[in-house]
Backbone as a printed PyTorch tensor [residue, N CA C, xyz], in Angstrom:
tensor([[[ 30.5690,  -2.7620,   5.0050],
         [ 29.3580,  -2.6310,   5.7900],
         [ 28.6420,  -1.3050,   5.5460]],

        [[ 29.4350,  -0.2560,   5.3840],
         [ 28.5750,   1.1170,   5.0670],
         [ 27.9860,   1.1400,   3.3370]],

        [[ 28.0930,   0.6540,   2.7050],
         [ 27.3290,  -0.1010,   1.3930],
         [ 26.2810,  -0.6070,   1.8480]],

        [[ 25.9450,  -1.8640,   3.3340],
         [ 25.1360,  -2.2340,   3.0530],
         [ 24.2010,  -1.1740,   4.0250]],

        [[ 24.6430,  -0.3180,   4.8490],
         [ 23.7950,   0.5880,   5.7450],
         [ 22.9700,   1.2610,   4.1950]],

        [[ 23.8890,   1.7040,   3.4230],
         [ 23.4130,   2.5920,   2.6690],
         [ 22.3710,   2.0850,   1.7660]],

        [[ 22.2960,   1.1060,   1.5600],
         [ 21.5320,  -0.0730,   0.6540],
         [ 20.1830,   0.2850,   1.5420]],

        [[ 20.7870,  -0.4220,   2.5640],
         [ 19.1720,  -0.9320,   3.7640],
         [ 18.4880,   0.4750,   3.8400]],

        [[ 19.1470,   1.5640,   4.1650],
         [ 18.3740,   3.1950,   4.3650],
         [ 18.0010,   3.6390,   2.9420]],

        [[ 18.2520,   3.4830,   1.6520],
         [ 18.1340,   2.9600,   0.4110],
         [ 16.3160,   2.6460,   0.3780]],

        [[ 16.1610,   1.2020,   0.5570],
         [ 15.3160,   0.6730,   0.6630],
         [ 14.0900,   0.5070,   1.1600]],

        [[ 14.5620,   1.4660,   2.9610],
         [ 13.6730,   1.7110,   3.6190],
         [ 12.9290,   2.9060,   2.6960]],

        [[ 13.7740,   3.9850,   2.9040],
         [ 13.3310,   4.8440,   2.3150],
         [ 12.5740,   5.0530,   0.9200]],

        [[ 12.4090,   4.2760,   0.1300],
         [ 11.6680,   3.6520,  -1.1420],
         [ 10.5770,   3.3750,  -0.7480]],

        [[ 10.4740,   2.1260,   0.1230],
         [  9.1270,   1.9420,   0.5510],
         [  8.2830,   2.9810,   1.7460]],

        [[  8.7610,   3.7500,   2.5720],
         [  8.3410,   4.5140,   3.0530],
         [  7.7810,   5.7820,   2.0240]],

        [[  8.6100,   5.8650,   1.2390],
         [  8.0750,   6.8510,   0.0320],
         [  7.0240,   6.8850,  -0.4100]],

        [[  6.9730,   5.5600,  -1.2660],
         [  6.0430,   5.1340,  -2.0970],
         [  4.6360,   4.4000,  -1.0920]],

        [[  5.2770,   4.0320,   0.1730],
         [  3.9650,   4.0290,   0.5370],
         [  3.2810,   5.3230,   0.8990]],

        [[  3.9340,   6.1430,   1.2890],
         [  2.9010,   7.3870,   1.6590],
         [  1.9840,   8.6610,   0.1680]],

        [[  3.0520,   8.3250,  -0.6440],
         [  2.4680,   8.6940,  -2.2150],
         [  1.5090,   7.7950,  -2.1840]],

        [[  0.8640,   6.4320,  -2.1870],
         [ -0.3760,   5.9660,  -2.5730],
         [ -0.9480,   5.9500,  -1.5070]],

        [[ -0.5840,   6.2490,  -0.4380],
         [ -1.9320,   6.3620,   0.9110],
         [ -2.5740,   8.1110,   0.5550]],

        [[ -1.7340,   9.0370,   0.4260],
         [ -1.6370,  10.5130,   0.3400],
         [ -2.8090,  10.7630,  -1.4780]],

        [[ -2.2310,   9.8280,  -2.5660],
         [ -3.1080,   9.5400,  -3.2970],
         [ -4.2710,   9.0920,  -3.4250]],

        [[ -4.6110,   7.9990,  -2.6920],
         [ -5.9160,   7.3840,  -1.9740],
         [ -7.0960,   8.1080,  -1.3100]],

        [[ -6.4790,   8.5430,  -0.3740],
         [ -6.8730,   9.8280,   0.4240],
         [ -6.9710,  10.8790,   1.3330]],

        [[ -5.7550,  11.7950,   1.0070],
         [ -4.9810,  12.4240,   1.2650],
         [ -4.5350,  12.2720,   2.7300]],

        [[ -4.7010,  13.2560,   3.4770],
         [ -4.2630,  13.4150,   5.5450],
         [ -5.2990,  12.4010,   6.3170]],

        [[ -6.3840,  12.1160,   5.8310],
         [ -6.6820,  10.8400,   6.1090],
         [ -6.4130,   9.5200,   5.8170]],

        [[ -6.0280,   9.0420,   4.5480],
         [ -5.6870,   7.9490,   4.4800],
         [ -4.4490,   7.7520,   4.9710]],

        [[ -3.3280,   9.0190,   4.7610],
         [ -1.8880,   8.9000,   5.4130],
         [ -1.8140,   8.2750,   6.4710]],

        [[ -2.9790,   9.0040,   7.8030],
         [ -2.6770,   8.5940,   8.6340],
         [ -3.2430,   7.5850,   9.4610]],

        [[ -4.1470,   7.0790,   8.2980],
         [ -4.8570,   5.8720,   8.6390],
         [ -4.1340,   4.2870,   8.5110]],

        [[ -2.6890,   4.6620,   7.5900],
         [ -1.8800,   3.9500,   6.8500],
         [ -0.6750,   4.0430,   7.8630]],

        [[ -0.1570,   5.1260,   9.1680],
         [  0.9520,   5.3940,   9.8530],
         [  0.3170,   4.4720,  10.9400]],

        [[ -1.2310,   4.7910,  11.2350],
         [ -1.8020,   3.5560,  12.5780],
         [ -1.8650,   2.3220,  12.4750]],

        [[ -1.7850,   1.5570,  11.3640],
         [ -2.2270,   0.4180,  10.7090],
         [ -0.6000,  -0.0210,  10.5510]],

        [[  0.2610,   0.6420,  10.1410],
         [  1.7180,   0.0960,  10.5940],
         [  1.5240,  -0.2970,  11.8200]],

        [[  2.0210,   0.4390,  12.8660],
         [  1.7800,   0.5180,  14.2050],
         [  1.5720,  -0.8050,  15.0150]],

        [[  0.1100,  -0.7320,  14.0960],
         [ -0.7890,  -2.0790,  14.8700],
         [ -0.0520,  -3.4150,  14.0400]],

        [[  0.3100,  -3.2540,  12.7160],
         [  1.1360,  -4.6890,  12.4170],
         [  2.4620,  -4.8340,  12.8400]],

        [[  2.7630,  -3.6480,  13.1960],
         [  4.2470,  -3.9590,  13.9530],
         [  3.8080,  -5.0700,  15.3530]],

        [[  2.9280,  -4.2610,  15.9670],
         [  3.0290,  -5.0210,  17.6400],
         [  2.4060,  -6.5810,  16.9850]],

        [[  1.5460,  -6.7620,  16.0180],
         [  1.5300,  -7.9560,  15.9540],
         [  2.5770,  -8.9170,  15.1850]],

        [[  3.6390,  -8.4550,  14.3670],
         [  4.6540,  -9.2040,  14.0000],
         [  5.3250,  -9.5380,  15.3480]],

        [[  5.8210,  -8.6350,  16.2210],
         [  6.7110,  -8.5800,  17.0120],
         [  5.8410,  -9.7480,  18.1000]],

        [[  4.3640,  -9.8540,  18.4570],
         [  4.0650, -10.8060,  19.4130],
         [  3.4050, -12.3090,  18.7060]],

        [[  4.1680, -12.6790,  17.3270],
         [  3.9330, -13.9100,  16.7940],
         [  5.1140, -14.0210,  16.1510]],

        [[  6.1040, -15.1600,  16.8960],
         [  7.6390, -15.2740,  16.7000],
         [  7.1130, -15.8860,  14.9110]],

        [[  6.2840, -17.0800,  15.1980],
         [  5.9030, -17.6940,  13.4220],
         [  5.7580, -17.0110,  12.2990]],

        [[  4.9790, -15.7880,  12.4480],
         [  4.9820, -14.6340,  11.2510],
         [  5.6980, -13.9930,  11.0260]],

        [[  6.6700, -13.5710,  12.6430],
         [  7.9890, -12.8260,  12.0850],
         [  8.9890, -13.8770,  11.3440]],

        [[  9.2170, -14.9680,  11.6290],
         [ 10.1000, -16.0710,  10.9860],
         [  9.3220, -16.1390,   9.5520]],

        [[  8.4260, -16.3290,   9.4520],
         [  8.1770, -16.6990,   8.1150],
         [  7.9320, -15.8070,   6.7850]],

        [[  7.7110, -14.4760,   7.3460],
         [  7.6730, -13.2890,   6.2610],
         [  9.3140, -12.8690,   6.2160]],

        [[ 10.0330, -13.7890,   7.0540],
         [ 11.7200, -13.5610,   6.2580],
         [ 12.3890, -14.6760,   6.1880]],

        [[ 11.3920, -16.0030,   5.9670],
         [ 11.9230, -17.4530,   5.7080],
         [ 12.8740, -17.5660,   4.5290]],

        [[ 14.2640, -17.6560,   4.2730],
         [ 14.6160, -17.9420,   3.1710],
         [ 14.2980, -19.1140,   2.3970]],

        [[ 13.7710, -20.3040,   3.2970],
         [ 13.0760, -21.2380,   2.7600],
         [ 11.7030, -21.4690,   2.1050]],

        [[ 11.5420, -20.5870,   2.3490],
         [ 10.4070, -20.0530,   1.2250],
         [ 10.6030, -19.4500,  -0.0200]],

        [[  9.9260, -19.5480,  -1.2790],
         [ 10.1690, -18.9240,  -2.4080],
         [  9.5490, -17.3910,  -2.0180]],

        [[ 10.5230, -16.4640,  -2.7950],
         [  9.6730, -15.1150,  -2.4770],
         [  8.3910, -14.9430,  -2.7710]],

        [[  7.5410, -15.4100,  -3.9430],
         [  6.3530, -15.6980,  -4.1880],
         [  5.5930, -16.2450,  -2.6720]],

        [[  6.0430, -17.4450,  -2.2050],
         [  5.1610, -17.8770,  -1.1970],
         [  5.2070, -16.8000,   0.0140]],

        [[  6.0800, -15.9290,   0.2190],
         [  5.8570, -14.9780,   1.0220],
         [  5.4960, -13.5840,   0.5180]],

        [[  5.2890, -13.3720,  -0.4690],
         [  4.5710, -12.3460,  -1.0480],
         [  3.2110, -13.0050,  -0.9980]],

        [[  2.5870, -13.8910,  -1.0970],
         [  1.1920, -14.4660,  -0.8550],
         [  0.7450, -14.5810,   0.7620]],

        [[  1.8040, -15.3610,   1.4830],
         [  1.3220, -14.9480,   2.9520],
         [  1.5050, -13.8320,   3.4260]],

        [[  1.9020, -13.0370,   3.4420],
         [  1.8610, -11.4090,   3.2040],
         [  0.6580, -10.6120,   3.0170]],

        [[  0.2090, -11.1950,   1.5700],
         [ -1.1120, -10.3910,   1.1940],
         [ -1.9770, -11.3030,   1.8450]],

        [[ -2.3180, -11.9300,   2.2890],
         [ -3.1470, -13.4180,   3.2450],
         [ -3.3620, -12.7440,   4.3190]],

        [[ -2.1980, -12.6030,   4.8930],
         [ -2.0180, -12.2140,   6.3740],
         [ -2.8100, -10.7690,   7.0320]],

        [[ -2.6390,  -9.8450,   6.1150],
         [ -2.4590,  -8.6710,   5.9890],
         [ -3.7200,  -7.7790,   4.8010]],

        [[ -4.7740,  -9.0370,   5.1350],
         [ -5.3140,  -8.5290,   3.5850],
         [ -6.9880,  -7.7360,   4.1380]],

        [[ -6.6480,  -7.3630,   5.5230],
         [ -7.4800,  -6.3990,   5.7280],
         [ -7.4090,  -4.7840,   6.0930]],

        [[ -5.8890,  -5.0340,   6.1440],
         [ -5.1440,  -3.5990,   5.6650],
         [ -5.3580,  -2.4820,   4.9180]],

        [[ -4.8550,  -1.3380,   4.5530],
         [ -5.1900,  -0.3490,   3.6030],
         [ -4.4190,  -1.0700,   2.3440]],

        [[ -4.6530,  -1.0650,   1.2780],
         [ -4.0660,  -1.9030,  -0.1060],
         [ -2.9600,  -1.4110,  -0.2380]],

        [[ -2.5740,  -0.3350,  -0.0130],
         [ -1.1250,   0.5960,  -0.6190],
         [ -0.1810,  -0.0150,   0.6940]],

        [[ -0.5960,  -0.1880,   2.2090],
         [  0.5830,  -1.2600,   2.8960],
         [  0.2800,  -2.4500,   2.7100]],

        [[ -0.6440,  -2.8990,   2.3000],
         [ -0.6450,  -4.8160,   2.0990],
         [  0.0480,  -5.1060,   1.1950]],

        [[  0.5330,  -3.9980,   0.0160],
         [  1.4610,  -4.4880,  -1.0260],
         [  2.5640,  -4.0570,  -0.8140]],

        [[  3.0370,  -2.7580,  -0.2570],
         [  4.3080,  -2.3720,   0.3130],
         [  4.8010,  -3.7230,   1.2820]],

        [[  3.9790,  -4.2200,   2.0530],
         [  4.4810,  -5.2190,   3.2250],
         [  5.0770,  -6.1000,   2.3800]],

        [[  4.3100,  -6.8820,   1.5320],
         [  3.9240,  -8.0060,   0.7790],
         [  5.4930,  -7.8450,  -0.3220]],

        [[  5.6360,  -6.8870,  -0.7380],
         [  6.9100,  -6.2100,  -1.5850],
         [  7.9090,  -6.7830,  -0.5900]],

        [[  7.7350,  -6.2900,   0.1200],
         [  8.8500,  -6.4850,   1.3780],
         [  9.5110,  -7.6910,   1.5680]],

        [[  8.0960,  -8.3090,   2.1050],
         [  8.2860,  -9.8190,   2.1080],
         [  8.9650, -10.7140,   0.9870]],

        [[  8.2860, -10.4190,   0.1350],
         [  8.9670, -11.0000,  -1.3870],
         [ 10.4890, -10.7900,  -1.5170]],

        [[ 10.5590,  -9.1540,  -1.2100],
         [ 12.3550,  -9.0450,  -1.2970],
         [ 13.1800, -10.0990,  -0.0110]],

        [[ 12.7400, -10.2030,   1.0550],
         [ 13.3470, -10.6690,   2.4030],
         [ 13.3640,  -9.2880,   3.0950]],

        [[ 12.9000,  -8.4490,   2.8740],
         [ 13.1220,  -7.3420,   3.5980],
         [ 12.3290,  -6.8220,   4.5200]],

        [[ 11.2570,  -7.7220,   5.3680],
         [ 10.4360,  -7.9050,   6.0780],
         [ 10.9490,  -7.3510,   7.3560]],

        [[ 12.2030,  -7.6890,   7.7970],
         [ 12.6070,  -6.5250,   9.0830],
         [ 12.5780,  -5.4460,   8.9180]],

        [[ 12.9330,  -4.7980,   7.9730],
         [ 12.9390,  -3.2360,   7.7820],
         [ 11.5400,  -2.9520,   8.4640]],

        [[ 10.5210,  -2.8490,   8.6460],
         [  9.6830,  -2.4740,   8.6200],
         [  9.0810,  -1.5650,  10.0700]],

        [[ 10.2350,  -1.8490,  10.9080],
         [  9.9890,  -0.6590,  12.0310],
         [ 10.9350,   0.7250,  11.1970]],

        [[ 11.6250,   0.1240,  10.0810],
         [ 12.8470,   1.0230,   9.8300],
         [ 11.5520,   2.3840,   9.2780]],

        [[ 10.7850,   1.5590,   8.4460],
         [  9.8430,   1.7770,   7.4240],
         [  8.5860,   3.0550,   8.3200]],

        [[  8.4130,   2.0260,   9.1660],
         [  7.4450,   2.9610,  10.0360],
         [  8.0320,   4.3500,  10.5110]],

        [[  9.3410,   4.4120,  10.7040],
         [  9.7350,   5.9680,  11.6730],
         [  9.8610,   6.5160,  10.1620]],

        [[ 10.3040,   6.0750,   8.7800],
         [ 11.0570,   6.7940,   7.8620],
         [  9.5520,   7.4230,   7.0070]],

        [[  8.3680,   6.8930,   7.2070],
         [  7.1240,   7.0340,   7.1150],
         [  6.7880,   8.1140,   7.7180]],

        [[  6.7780,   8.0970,   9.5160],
         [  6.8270,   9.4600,   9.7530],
         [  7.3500,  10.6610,   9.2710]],

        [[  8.3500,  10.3700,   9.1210],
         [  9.6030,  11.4890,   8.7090],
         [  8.8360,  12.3350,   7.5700]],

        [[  8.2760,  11.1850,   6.4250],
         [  7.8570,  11.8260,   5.2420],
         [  6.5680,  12.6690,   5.7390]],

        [[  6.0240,  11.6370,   5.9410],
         [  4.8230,  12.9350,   6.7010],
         [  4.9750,  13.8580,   7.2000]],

        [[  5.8100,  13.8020,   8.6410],
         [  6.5500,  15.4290,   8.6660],
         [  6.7730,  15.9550,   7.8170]],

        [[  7.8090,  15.8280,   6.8030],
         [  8.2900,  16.8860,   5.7170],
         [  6.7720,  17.4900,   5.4530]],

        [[  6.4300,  16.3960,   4.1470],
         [  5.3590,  16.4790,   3.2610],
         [  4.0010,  17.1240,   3.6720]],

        [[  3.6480,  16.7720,   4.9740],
         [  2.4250,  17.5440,   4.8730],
         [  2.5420,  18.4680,   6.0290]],

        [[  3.7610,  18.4450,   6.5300],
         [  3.5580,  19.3440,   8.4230],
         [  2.9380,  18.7690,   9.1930]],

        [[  2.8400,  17.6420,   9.6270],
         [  1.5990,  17.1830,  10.2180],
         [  2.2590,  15.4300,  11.6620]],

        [[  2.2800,  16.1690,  12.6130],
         [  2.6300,  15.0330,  13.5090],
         [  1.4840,  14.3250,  14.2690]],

        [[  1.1860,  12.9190,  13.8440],
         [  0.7350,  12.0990,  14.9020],
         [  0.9700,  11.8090,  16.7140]],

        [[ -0.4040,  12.4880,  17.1680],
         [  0.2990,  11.8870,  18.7960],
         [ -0.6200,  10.6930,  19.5060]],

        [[  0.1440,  10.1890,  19.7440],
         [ -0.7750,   8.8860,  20.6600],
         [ -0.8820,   9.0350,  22.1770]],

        [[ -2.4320,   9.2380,  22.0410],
         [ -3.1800,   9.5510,  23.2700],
         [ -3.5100,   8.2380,  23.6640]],

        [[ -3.1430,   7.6700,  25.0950],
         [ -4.0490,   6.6350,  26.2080],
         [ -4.5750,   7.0500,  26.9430]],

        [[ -5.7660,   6.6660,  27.2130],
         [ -6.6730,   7.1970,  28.6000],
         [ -7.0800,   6.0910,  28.9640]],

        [[ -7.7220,   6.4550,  29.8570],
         [ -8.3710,   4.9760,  30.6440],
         [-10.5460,   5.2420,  30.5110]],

        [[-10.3720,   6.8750,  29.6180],
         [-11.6410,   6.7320,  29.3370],
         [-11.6380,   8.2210,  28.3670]],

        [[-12.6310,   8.0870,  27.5540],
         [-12.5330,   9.1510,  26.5160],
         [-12.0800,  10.2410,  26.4680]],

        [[-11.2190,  10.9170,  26.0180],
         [-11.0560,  12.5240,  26.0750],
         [-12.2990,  13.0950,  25.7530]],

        [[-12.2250,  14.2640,  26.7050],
         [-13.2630,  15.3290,  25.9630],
         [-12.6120,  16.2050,  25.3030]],

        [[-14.2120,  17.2480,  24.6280],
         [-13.2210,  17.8610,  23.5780],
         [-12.4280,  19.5790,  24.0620]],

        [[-12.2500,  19.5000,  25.1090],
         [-11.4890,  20.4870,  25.8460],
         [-10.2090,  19.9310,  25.7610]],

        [[ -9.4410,  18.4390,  26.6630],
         [ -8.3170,  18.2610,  26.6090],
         [ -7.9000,  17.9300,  25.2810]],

        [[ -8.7700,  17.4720,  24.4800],
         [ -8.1410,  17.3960,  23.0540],
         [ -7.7250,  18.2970,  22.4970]],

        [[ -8.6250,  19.3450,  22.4060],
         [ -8.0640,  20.6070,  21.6570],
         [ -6.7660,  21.1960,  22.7960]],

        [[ -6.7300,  20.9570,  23.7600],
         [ -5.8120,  21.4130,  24.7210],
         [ -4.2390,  20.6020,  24.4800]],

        [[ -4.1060,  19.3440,  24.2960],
         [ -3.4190,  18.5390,  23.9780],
         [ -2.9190,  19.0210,  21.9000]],

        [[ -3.6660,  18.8310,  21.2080],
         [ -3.7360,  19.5080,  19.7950],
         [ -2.5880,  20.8750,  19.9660]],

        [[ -3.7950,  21.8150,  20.7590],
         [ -2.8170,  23.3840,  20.4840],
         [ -1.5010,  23.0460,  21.3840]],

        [[ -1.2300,  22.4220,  22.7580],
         [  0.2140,  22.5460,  22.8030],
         [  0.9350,  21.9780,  22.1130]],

        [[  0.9870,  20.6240,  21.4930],
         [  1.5930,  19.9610,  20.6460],
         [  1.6800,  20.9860,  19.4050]],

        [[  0.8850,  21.5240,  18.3190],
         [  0.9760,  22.7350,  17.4060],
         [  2.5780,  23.1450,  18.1970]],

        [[  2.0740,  23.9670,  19.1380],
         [  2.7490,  24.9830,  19.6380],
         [  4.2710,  24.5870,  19.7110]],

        [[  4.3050,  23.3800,  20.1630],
         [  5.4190,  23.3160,  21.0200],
         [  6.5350,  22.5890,  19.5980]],

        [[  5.8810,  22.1020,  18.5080],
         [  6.9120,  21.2280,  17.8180],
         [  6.4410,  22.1960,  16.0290]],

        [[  5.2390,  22.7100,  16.1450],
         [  5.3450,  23.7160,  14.9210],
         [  4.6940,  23.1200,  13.8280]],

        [[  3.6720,  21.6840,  13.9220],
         [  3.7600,  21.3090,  12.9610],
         [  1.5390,  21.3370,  13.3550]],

        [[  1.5070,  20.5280,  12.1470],
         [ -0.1060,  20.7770,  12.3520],
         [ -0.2980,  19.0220,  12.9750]],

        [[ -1.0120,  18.7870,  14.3550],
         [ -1.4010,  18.1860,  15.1360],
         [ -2.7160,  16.7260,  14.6150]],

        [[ -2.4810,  15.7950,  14.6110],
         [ -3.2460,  14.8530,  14.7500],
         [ -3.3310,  13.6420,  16.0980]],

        [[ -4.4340,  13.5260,  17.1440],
         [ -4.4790,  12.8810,  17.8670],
         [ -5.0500,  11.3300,  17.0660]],

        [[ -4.6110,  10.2300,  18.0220],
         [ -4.9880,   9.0880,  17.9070],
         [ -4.9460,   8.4880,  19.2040]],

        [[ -6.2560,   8.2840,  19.2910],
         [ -6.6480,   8.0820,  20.7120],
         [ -6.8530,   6.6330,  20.7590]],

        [[ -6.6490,   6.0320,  22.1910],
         [ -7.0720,   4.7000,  22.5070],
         [ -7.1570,   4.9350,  23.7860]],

        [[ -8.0480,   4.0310,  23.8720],
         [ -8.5050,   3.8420,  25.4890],
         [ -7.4930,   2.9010,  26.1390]],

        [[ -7.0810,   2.7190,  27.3730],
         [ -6.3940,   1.1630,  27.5640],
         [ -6.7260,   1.4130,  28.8850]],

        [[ -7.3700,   0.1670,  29.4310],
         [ -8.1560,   0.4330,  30.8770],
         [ -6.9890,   0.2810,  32.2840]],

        [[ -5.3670,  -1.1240,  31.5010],
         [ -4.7510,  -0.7900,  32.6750],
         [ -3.7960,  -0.2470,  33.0100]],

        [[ -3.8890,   1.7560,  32.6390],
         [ -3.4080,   2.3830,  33.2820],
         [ -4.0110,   3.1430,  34.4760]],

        [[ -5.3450,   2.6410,  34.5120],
         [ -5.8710,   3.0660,  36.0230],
         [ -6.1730,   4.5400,  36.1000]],

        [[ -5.7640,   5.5510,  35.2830],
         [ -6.0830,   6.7020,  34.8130],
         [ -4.7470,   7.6190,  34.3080]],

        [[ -5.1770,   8.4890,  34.3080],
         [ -4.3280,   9.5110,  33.5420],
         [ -4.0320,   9.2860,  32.1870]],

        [[ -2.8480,   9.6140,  31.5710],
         [ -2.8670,  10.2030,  30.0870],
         [ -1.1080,   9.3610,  29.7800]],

        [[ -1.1700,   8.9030,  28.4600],
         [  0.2180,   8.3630,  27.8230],
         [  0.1490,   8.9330,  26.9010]],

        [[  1.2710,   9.9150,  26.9470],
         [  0.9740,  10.3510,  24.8260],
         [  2.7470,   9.9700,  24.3450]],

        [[  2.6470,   9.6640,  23.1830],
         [  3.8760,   9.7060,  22.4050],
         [  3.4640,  10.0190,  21.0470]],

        [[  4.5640,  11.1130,  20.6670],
         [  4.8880,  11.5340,  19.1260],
         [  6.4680,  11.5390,  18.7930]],

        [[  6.2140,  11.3910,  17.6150],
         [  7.7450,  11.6450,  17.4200],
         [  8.6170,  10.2190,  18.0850]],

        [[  8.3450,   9.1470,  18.8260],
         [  9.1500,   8.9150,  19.6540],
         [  9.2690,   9.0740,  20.7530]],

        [[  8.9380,  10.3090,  20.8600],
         [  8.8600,  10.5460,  22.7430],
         [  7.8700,  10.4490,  23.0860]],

        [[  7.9100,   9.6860,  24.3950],
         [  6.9500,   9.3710,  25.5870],
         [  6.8010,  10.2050,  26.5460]],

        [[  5.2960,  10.6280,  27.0040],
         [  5.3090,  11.2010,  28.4820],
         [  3.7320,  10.3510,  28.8770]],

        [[  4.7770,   9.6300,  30.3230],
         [  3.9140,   8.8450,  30.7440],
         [  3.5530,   9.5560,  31.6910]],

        [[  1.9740,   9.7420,  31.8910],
         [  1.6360,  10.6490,  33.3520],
         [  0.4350,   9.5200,  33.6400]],

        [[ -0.0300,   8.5750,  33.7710],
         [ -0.7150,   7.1960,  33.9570],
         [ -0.4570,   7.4620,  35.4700]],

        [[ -1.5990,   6.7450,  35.9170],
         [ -1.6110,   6.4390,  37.7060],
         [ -0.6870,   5.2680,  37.9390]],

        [[ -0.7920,   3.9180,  36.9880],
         [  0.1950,   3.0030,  37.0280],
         [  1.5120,   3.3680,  37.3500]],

        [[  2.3770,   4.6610,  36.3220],
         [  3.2930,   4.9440,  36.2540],
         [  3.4410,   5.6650,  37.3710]],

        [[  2.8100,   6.2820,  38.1320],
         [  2.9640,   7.3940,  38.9650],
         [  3.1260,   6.3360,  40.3480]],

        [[  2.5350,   5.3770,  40.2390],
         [  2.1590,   4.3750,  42.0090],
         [  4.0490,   3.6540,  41.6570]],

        [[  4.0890,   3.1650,  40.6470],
         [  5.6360,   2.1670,  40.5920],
         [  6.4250,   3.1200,  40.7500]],

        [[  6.4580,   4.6180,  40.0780],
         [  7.4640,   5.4980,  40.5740],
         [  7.6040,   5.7280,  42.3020]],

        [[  6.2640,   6.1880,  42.7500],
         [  6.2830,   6.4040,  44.5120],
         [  6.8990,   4.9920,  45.0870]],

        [[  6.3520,   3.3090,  44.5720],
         [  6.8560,   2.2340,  45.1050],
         [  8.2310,   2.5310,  44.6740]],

        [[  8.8920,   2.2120,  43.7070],
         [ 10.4520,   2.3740,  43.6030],
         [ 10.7190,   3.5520,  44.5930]],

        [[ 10.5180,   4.5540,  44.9030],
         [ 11.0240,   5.5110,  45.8030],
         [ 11.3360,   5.4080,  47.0120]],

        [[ 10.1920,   4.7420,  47.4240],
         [  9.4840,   4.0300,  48.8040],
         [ 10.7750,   3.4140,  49.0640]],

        [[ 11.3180,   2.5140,  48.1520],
         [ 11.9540,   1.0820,  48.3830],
         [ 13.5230,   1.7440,  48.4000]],

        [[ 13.6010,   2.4400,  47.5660],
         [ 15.1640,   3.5110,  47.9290],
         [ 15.2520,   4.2980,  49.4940]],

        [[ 13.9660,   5.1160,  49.5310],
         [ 14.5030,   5.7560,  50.6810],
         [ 14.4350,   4.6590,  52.1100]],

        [[ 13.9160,   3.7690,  52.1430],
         [ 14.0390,   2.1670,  53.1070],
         [ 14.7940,   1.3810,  52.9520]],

        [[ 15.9010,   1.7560,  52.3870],
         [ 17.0630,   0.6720,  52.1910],
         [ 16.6450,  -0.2900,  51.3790]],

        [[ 15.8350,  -0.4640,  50.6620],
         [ 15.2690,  -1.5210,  49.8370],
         [ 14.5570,  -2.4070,  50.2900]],

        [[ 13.9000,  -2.2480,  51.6550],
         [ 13.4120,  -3.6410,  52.2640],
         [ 11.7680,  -3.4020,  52.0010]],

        [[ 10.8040,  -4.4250,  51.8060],
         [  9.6490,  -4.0000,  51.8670],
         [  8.7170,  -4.2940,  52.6200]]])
């Protein structure tokens, strides 16, 4: 089994490579990280269509036919992941691809110093908390700062950021279920 760990981290790591050499080639700290969001967003959609995740690792399929629904699927993508995916697919190695996404980061860390953070609001940052959000992140992890912002209306307000992996949820959503769960502890649980 540690052959095949080593294989699979092997593999990931190949395509995480080579995809960030032709996004970084393409065009440079922008395309990188135009290519780390665009994972992202095909992850949550593999993961919420059981049919595409089954079928970009169908063994009943010839690898060809899933190297074609691949590039089909996926063919409004940046070109350097529609063929990394599509590679993927062809091998059966279509799960890797959350492996792919963190080992992606990683390279970017090394390679350029540079960490992605994901900002939610429930309405635009201005450019005070951005740069405010930017310099502590700098500060606090050492590396040079990129926000990626989205709006998402139902957290009702406040701020979700994650980099790296870590989450800090400060959302009004999160803040009302924390006071309700509290509520419901210090009342014996009754409501």
């Amino acid at each position: 089994m540690a052959t095949n760990r080593l294989v699979q981290k092997g593999k990931v790591d190949i395509y995480a490579t080579t995809l960030f050499e032709a996004a970084n080639n393409d065009g440079g700290q922008d395309s990188v990280v135009e290519v780390r969001n665009q994972i992202a967003r095909l992850l949550t959609l593999i993961w919420s269509d059981m049919d595409l995740t089954q079928a970009l690792s169908n063994p009943d399929y010839t690898p060809e036919q899933r190297l074609t629904l691949a590039r089909g699927v996926f063919a409004d993508v940046h070109p350097a992941l529609r063929e990394v995916v599509a590679i993927m697919a062809q091998n059966g190695d279509a799960e890797l691809l959350t492996r792919v996404y963190h080992a992606y980061e990683e390279v970017v860390a090394q390679k350029l110093n540079l960490c992605v953070v994901d900002v939610k609001t429930v309405v635009p940052l201005d450019d005070n908390l951005r740069q405010l959000i930017k310099d502590k992140t700098e500060a606090d992890l050492g590396c040079k700062a990129v926000l990626n912002e989205s709006i998402d209306k139902s957290i009702l307000g406040g701020i979700i950021m994650s980099v790296n992996g870590k989450r800090i949820d400060a959302s009004v959503i999160s803040q009302l279920n924390k006071a309700r769960y509290l509520l419901k502890e210090t009342d014996g649980g009754d409501n």
